[in-house]
VEXZA-680702 format. One record per atom (N, C-alpha, C): residue in one letter; x, y, z; residue number from 1. Coordinates in pm, whole numbers, plus 50000, padded with zeros to 5 digits. Atoms other than C-alpha are relative to their C-alpha. Example, Ala and Ser with C-alpha at 12.3 -4.5 7.8 and 13.67 -1.06 7.14 Angstrom:
BEGIN
<node rest="A" xx="50089" yy="49881" zz="50000" nr="1"/>
<node rest="A" xx="51230" yy="49550" zz="50780" nr="1"/>
<node rest="A" xx="50090" yy="50120" zz="50000" nr="1"/>
<node rest="S" xx="49918" yy="49881" zz="49994" nr="2"/>
<node rest="S" xx="51367" yy="49894" zz="50714" nr="2"/>
<node rest="S" xx="49923" yy="50109" zz="50073" nr="2"/>
END
This chain:
BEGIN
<node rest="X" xx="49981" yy="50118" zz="50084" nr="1"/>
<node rest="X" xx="55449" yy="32582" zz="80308" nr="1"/>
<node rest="X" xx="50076" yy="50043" zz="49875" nr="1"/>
<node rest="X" xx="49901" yy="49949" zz="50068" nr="2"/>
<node rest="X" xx="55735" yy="32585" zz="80042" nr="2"/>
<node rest="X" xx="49903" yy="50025" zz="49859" nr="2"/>
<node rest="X" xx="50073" yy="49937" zz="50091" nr="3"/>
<node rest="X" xx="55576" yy="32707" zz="79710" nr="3"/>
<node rest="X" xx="50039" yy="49847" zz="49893" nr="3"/>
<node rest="X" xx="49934" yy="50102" zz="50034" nr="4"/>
<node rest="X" xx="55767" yy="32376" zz="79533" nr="4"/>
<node rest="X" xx="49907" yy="49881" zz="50034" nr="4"/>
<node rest="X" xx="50066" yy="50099" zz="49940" nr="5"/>
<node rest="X" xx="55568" yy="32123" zz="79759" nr="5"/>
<node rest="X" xx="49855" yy="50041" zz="49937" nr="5"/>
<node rest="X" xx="50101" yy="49957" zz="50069" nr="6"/>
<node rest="X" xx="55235" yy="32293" zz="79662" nr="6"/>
<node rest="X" xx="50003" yy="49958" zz="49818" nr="6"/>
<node rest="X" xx="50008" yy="50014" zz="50132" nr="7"/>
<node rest="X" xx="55329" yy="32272" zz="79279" nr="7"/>
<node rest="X" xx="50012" yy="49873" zz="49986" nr="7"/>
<node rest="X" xx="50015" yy="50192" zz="50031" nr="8"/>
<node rest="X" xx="55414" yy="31878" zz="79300" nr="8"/>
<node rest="X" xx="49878" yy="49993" zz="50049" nr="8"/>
<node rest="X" xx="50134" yy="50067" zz="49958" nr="9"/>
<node rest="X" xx="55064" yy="31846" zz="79499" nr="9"/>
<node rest="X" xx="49928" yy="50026" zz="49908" nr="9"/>
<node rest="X" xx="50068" yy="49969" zz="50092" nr="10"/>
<node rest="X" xx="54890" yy="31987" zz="79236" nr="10"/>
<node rest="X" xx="50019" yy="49958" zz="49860" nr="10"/>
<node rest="X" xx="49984" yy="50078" zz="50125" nr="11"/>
<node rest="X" xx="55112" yy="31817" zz="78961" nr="11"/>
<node rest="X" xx="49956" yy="49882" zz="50044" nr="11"/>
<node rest="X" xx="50036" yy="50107" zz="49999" nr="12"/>
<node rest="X" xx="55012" yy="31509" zz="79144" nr="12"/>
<node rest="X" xx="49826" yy="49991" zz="49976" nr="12"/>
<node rest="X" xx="50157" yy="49978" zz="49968" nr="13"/>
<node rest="X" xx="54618" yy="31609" zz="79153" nr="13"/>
<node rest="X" xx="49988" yy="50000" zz="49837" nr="13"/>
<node rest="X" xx="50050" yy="50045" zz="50136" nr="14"/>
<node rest="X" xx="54640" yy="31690" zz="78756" nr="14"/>
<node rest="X" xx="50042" yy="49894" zz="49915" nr="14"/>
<node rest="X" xx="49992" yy="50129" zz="50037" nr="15"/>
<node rest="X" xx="54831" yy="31356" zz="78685" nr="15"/>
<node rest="X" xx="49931" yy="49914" zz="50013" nr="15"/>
<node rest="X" xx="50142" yy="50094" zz="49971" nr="16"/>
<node rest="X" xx="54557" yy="31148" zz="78846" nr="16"/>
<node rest="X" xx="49894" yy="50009" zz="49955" nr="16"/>
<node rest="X" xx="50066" yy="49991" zz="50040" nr="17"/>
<node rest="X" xx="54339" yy="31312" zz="78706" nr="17"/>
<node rest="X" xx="49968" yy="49972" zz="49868" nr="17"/>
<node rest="X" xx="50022" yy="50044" zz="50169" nr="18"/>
<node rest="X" xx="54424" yy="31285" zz="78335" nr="18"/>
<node rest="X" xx="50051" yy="49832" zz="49958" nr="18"/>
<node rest="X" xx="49973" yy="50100" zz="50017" nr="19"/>
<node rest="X" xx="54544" yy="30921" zz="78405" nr="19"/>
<node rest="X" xx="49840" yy="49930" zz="49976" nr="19"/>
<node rest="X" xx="50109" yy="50013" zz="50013" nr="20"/>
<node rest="X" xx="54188" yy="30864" zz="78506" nr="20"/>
<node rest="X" xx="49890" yy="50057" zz="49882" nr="20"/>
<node rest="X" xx="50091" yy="50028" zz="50152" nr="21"/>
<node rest="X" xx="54027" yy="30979" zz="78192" nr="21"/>
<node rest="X" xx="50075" yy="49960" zz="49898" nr="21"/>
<node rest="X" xx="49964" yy="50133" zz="50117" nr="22"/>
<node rest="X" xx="54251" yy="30800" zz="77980" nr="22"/>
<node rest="X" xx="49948" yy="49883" zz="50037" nr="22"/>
<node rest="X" xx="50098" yy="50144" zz="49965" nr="23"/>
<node rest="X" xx="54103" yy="30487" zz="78160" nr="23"/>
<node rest="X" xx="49898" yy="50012" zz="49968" nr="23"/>
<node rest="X" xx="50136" yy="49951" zz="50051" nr="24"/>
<node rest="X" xx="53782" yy="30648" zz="78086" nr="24"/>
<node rest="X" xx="49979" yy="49957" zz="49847" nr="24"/>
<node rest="X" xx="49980" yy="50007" zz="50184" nr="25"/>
<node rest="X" xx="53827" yy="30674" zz="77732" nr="25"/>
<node rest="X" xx="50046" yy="49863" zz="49965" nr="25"/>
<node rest="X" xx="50010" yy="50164" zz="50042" nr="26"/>
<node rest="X" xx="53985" yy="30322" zz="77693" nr="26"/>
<node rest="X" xx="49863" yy="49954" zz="50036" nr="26"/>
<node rest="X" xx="50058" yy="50090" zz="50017" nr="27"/>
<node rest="X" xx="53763" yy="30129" zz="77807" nr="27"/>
<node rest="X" xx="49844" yy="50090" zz="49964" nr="27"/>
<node rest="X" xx="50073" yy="49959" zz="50044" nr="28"/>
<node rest="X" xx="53494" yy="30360" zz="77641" nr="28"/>
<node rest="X" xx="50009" yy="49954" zz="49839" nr="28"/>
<node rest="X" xx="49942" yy="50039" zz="50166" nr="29"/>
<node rest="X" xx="53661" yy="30253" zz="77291" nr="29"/>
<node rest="X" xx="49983" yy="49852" zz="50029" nr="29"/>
<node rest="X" xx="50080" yy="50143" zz="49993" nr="30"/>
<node rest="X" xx="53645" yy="29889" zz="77435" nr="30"/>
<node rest="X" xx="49869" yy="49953" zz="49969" nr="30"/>
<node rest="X" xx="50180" yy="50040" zz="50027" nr="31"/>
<node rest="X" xx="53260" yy="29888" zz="77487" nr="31"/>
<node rest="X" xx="49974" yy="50043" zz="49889" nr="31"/>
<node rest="X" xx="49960" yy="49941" zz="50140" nr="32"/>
<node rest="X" xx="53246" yy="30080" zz="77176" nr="32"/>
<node rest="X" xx="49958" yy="49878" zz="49911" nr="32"/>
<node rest="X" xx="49912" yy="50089" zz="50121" nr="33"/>
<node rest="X" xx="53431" yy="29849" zz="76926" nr="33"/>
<node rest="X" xx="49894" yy="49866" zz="50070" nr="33"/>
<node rest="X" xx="50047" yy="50086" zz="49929" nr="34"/>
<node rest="X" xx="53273" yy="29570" zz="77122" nr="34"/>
<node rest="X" xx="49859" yy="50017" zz="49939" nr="34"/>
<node rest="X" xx="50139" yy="49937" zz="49993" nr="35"/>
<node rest="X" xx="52918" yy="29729" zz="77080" nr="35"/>
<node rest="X" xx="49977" yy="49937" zz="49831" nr="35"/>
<node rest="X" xx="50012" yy="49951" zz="50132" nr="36"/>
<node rest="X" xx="52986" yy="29789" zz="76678" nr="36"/>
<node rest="X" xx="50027" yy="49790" zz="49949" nr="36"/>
<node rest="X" xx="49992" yy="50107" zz="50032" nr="37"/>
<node rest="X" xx="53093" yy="29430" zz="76642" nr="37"/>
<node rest="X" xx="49908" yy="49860" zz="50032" nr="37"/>
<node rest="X" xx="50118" yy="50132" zz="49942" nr="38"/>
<node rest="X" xx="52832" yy="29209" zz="76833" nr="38"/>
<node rest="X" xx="49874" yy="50058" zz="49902" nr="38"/>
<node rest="X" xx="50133" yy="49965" zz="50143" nr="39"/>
<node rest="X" xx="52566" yy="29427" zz="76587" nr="39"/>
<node rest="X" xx="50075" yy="50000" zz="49868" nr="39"/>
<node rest="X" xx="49977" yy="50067" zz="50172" nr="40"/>
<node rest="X" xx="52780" yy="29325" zz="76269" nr="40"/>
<node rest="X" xx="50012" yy="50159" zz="49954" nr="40"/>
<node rest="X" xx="49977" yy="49939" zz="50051" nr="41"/>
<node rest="X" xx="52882" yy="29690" zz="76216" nr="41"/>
<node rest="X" xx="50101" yy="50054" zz="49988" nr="41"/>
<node rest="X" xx="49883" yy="49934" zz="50019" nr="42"/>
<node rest="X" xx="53138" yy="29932" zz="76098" nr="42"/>
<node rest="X" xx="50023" yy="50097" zz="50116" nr="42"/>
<node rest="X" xx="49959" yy="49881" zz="49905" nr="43"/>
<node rest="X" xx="53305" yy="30136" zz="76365" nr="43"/>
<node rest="X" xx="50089" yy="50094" zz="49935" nr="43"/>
<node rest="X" xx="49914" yy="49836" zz="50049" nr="44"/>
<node rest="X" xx="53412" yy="30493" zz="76218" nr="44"/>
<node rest="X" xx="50084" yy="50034" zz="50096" nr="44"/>
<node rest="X" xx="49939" yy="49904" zz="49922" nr="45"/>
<node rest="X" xx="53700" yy="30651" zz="76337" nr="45"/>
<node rest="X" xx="50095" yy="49913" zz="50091" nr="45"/>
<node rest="X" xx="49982" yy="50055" zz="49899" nr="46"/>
<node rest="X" xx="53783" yy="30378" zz="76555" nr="46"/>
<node rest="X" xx="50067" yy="50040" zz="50182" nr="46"/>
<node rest="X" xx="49981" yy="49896" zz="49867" nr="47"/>
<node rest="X" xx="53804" yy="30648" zz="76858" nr="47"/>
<node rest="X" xx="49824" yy="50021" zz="50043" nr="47"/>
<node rest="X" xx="50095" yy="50001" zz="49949" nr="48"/>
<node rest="X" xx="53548" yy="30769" zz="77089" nr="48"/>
<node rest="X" xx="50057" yy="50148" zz="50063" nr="48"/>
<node rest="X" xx="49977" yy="49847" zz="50000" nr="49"/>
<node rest="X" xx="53515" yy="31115" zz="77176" nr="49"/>
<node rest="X" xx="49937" yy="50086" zz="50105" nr="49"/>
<node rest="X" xx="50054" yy="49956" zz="49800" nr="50"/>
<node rest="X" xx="53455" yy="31271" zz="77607" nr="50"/>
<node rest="X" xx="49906" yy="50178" zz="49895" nr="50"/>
<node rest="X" xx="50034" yy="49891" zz="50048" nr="51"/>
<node rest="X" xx="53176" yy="31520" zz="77531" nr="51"/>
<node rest="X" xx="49920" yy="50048" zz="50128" nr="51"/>
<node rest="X" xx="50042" yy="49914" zz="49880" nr="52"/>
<node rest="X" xx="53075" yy="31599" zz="77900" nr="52"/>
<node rest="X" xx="50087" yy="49906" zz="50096" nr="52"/>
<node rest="X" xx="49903" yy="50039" zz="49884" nr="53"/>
<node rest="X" xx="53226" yy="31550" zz="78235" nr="53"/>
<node rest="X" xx="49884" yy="50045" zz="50129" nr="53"/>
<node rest="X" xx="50100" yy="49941" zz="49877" nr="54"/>
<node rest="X" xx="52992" yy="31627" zz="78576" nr="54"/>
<node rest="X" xx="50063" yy="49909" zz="50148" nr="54"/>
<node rest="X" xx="49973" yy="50073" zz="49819" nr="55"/>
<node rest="X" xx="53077" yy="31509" zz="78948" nr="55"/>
<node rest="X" xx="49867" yy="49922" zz="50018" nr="55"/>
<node rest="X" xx="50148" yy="50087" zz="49902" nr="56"/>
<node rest="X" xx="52782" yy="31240" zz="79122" nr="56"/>
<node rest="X" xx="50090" yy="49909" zz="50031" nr="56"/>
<node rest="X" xx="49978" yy="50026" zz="49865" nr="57"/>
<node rest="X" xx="52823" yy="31031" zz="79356" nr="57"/>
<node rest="X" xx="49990" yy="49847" zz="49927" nr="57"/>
<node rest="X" xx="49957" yy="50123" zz="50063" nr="58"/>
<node rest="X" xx="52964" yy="30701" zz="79257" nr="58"/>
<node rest="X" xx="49928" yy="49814" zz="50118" nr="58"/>
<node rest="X" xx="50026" yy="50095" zz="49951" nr="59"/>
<node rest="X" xx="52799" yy="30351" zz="79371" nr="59"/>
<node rest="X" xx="50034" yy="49964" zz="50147" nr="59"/>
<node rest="X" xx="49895" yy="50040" zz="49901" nr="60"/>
<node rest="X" xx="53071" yy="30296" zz="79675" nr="60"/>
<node rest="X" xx="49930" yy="50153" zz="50102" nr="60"/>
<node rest="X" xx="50101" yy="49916" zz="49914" nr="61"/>
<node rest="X" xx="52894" yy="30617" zz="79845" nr="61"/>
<node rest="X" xx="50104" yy="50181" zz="49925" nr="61"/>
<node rest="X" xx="49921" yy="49931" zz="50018" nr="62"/>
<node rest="X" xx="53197" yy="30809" zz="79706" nr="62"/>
<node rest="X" xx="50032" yy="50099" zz="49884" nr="62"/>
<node rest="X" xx="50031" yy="49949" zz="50114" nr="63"/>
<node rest="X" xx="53229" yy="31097" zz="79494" nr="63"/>
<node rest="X" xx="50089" yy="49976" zz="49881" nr="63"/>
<node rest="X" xx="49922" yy="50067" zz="50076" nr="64"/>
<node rest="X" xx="53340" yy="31032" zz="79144" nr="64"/>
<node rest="X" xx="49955" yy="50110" zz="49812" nr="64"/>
<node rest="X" xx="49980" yy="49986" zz="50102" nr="65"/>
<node rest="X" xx="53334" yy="31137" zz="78764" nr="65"/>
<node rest="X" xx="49879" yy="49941" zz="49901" nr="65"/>
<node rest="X" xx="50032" yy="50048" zz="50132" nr="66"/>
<node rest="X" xx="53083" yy="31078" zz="78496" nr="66"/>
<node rest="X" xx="50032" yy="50035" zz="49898" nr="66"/>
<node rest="X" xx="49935" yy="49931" zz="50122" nr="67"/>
<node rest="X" xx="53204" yy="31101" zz="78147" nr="67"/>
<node rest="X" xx="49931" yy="49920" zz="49915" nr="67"/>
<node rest="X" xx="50038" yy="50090" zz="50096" nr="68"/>
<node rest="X" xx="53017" yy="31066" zz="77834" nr="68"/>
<node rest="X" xx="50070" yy="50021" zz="49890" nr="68"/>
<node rest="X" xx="49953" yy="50051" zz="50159" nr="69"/>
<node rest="X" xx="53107" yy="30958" zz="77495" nr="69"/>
<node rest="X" xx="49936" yy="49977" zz="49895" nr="69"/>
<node rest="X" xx="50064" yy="50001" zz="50106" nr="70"/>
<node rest="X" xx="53035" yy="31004" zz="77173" nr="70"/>
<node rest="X" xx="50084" yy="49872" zz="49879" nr="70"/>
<node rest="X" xx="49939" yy="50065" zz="50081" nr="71"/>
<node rest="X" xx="53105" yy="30740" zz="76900" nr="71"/>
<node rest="X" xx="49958" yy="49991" zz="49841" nr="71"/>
<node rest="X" xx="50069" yy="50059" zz="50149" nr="72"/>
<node rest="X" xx="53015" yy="30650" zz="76503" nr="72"/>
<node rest="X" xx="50034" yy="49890" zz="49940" nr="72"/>
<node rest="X" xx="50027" yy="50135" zz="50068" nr="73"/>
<node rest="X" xx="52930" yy="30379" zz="76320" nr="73"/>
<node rest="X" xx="49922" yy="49967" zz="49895" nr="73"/>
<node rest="X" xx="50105" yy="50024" zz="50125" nr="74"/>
<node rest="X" xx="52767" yy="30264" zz="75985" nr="74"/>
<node rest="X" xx="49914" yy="49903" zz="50001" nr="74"/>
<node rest="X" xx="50075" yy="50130" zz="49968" nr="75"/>
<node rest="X" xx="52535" yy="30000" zz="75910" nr="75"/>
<node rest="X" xx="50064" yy="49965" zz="49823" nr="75"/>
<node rest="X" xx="49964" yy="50076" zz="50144" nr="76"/>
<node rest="X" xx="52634" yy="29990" zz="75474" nr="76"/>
<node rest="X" xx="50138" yy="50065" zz="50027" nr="76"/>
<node rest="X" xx="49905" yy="49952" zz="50088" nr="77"/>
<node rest="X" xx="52945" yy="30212" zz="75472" nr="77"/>
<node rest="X" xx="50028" yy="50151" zz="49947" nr="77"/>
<node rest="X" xx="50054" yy="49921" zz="50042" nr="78"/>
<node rest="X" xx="52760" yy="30512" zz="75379" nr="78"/>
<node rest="X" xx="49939" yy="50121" zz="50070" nr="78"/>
<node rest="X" xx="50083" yy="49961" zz="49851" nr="79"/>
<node rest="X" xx="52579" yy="30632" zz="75649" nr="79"/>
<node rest="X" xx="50015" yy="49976" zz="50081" nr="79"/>
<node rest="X" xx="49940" yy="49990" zz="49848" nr="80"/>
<node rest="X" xx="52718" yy="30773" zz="75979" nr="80"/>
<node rest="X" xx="49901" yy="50057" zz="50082" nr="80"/>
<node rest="X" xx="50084" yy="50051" zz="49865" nr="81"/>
<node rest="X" xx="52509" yy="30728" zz="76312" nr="81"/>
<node rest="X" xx="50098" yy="49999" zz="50084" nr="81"/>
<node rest="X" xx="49889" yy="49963" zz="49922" nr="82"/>
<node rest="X" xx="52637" yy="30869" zz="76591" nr="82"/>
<node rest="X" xx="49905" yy="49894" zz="50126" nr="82"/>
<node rest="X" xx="49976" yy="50016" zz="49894" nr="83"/>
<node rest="X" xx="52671" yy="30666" zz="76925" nr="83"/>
<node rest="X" xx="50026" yy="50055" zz="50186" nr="83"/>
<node rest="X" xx="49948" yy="49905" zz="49865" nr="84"/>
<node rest="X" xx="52677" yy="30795" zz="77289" nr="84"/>
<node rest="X" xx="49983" yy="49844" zz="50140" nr="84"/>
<node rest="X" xx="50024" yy="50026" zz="49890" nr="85"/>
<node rest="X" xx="52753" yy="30645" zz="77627" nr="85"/>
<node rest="X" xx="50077" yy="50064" zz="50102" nr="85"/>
<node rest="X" xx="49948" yy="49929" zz="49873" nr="86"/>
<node rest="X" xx="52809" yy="30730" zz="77982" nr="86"/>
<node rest="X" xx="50065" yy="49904" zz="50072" nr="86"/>
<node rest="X" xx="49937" yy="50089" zz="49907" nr="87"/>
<node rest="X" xx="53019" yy="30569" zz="78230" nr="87"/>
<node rest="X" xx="50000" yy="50099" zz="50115" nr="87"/>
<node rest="X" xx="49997" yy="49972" zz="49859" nr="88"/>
<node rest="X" xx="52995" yy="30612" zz="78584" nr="88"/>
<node rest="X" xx="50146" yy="49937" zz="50128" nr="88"/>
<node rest="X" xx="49825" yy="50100" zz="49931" nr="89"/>
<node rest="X" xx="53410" yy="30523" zz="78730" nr="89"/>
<node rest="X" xx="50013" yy="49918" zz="49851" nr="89"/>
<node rest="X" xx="50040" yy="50164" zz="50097" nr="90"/>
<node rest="X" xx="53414" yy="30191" zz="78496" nr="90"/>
<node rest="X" xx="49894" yy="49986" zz="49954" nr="90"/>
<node rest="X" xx="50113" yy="50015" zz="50046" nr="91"/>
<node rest="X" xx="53048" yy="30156" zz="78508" nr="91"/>
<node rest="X" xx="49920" yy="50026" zz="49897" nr="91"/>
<node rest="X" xx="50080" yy="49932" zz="50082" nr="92"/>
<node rest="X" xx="52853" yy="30205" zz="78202" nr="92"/>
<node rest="X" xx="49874" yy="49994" zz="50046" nr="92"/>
<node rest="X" xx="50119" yy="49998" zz="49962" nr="93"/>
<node rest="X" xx="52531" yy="30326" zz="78310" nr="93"/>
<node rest="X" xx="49883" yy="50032" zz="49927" nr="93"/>
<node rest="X" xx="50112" yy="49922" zz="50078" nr="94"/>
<node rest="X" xx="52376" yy="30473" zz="77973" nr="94"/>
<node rest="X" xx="50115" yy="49949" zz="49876" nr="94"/>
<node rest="X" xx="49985" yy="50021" zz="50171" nr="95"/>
<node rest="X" xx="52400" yy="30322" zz="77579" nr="95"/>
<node rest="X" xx="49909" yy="50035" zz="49927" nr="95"/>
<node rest="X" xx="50073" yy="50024" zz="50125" nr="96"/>
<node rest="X" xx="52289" yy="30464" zz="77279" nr="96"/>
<node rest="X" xx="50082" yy="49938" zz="49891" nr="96"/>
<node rest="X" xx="49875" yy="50022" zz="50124" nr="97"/>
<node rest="X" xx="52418" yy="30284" zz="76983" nr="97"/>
<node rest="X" xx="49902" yy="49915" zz="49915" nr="97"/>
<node rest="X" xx="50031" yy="50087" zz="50106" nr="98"/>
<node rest="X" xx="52361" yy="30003" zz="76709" nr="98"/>
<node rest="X" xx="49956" yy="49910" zz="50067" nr="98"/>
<node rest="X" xx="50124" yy="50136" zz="49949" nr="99"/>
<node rest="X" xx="52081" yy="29744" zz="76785" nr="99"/>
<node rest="X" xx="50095" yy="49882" zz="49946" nr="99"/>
<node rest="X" xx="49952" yy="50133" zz="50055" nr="100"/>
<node rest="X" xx="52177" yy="29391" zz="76740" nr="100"/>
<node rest="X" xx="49950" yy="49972" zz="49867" nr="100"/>
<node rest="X" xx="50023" yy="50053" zz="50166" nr="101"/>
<node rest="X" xx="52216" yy="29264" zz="76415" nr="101"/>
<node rest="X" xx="49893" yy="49870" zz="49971" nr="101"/>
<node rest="X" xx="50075" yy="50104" zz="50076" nr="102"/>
<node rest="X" xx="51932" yy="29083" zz="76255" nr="102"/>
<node rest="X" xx="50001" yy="49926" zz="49909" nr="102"/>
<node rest="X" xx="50006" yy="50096" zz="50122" nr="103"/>
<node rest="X" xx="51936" yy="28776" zz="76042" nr="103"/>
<node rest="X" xx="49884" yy="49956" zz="49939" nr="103"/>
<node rest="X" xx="50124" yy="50093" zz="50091" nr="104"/>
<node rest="X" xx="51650" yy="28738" zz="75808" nr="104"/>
<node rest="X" xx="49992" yy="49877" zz="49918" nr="104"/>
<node rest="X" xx="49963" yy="50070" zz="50109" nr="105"/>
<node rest="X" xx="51615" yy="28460" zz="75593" nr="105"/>
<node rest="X" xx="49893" yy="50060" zz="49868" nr="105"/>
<node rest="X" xx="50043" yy="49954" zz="50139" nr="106"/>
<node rest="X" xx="51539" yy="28531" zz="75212" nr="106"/>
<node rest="X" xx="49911" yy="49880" zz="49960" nr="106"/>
<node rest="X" xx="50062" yy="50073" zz="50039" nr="107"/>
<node rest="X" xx="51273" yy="28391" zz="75013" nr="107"/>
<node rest="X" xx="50066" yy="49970" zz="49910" nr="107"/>
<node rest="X" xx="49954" yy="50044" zz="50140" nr="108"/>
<node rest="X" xx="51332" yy="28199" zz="74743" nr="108"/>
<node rest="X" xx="49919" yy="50047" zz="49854" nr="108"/>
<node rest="X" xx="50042" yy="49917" zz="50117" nr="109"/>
<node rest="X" xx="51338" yy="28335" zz="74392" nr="109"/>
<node rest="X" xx="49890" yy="49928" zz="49957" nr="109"/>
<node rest="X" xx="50133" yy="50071" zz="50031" nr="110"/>
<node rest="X" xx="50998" yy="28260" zz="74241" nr="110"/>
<node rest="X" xx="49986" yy="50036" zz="49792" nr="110"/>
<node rest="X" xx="49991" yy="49968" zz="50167" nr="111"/>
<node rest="X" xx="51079" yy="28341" zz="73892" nr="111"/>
<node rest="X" xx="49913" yy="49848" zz="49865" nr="111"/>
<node rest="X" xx="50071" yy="50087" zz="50038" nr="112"/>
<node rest="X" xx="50935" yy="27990" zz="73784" nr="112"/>
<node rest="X" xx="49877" yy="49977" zz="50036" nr="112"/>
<node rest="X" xx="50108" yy="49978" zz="49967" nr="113"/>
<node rest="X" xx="50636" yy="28053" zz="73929" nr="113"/>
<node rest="X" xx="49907" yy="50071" zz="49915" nr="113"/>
<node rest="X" xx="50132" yy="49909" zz="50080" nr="114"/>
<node rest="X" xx="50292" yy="28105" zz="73761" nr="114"/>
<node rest="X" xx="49941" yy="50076" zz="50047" nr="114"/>
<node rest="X" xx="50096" yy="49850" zz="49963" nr="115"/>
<node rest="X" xx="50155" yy="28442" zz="73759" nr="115"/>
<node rest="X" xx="49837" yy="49967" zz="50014" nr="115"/>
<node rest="X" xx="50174" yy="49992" zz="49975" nr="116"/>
<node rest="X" xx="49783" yy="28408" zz="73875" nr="116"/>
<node rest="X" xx="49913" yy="50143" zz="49958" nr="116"/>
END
């Protein structure tokens, strides 16, 4: 086999491969940003960051890629809280991140109020 043909099969094996974790990574910054905004927070960095990679065995029976992700986010501005999820292909199968945002209501000032 010509030595030429071998080197395109293998440029085609690491093109697919790094096409497929750029898809990874988008739509890891999608859910993300997505995530940081349905809880009313700041997304740091506005990136997301592959901090493992492992082979299992993807839904379809077929083997496949998990990749997780790390992200940050504030709640004032001040204070960074780190984020992680996993995706399984597309699938996200694992979130840690920012809880949904809570709306309290405030009391009212009582400043006219008699001290007992």
């Amino acid at each position: 086999m010509p030595t030429l043909l071998i080197l395109m099969i293998l440029g085609a094996i690491g093109y697919a491969f790094w096409d497929a974790s750029r898809a990874a990574a988008e739509r890891a910054t999608e859910l993300g940003r997505n995530a940081c905004q349905a809880a009313d927070v700041q997304w740091l960095d506005q990136s997301v960051h592959a901090t493992g990679l492992r082979l299992c065995r993807l839904p379809s029976g077929w083997l496949g890629f998990e990749r997780s992700f790390r992200f940050d986010y504030s709640y004032d501005g001040v204070e960074r809280h780190s984020g992680r999820m996993v995706l399984r292909g597309r699938q996200l199968v694992s979130f840690v991140g920012p809880a949904t945002a809570r709306v309290s209501t405030l009391q009212p000032r009582t400043e006219d109020a008699e001290d007992v």
